[in-house]
C-alpha positions in Angstrom: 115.6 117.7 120.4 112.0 119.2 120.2 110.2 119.5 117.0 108.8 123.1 117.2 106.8 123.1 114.5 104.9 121.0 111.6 103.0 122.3 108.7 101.0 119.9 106.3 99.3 119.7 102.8 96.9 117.4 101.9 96.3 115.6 98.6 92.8 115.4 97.7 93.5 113.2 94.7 91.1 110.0 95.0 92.8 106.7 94.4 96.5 107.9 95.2 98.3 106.5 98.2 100.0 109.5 98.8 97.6 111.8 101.5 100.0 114.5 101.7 103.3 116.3 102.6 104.7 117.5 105.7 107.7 120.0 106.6 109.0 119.7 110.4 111.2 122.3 112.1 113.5 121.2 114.8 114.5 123.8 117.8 113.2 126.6 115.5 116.4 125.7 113.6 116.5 123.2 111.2 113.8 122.6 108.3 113.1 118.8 107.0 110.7 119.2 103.8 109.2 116.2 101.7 107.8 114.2 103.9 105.5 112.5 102.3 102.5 111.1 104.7 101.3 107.5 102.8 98.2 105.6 103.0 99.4 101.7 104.0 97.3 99.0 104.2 97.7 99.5 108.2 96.8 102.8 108.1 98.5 105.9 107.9 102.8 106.3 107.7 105.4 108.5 107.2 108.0 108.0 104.8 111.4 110.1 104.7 112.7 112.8 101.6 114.7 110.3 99.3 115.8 110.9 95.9 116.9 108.3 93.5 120.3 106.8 92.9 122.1 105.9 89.6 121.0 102.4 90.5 117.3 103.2 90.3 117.1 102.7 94.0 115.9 105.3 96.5 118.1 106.6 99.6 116.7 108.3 102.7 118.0 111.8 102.1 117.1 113.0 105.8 115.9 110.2 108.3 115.7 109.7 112.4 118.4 107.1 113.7 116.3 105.4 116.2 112.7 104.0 116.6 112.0 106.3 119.3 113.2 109.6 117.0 110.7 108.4 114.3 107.7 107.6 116.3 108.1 110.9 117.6 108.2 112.4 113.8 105.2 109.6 112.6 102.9 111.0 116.1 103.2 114.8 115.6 103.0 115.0 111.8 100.3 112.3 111.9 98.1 114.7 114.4 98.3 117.7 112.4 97.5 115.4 109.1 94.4 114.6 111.2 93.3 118.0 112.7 93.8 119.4 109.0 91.3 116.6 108.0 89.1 117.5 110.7 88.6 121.0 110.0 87.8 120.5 106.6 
């Protein structure tokens, strides 16, 4: 699997956790939108597309399996957050 492409928007809204958005294609095949790039205490994360259940509670819609898979997803879409922010 190679990610073959990542496009990100940034939030410029002061005071809101959320930095921005980020859409990664997959083997110029397969699209994941919504994922949402979140200011933690310990820096920068990535958190998955979810949507809410019936319960109130909020499900992964799309998500990697495996440490490795999402440390791969958090690095690249992480760099391109922060060469957006740098060309500013």
């Amino acid at each position: 699997m190679e990610i073959t492409s990542v496009t990100v928007r940034k939030f410029e809204k002061d005071g809101n956790r959320m930095k921005g958005i980020a859409t990664v294609v997959i083997d110029n095949s397969f699209a994941i939108h919504d994922i949402r790039i979140i200011e933690g205490d310990n820096g920068l994360f990535i958190a998955m597309p979810s949507r809410k259940t019936a319960t109130g509670e909020y499900k992964d819609i799309a998500h990697p399996i495996n440490t490795d898979v999402r440390n791969m997803f958090q690095d690249v879409i992480l760099e391109e957050f922060k060469k957006e922010t740098s060309e500013e």
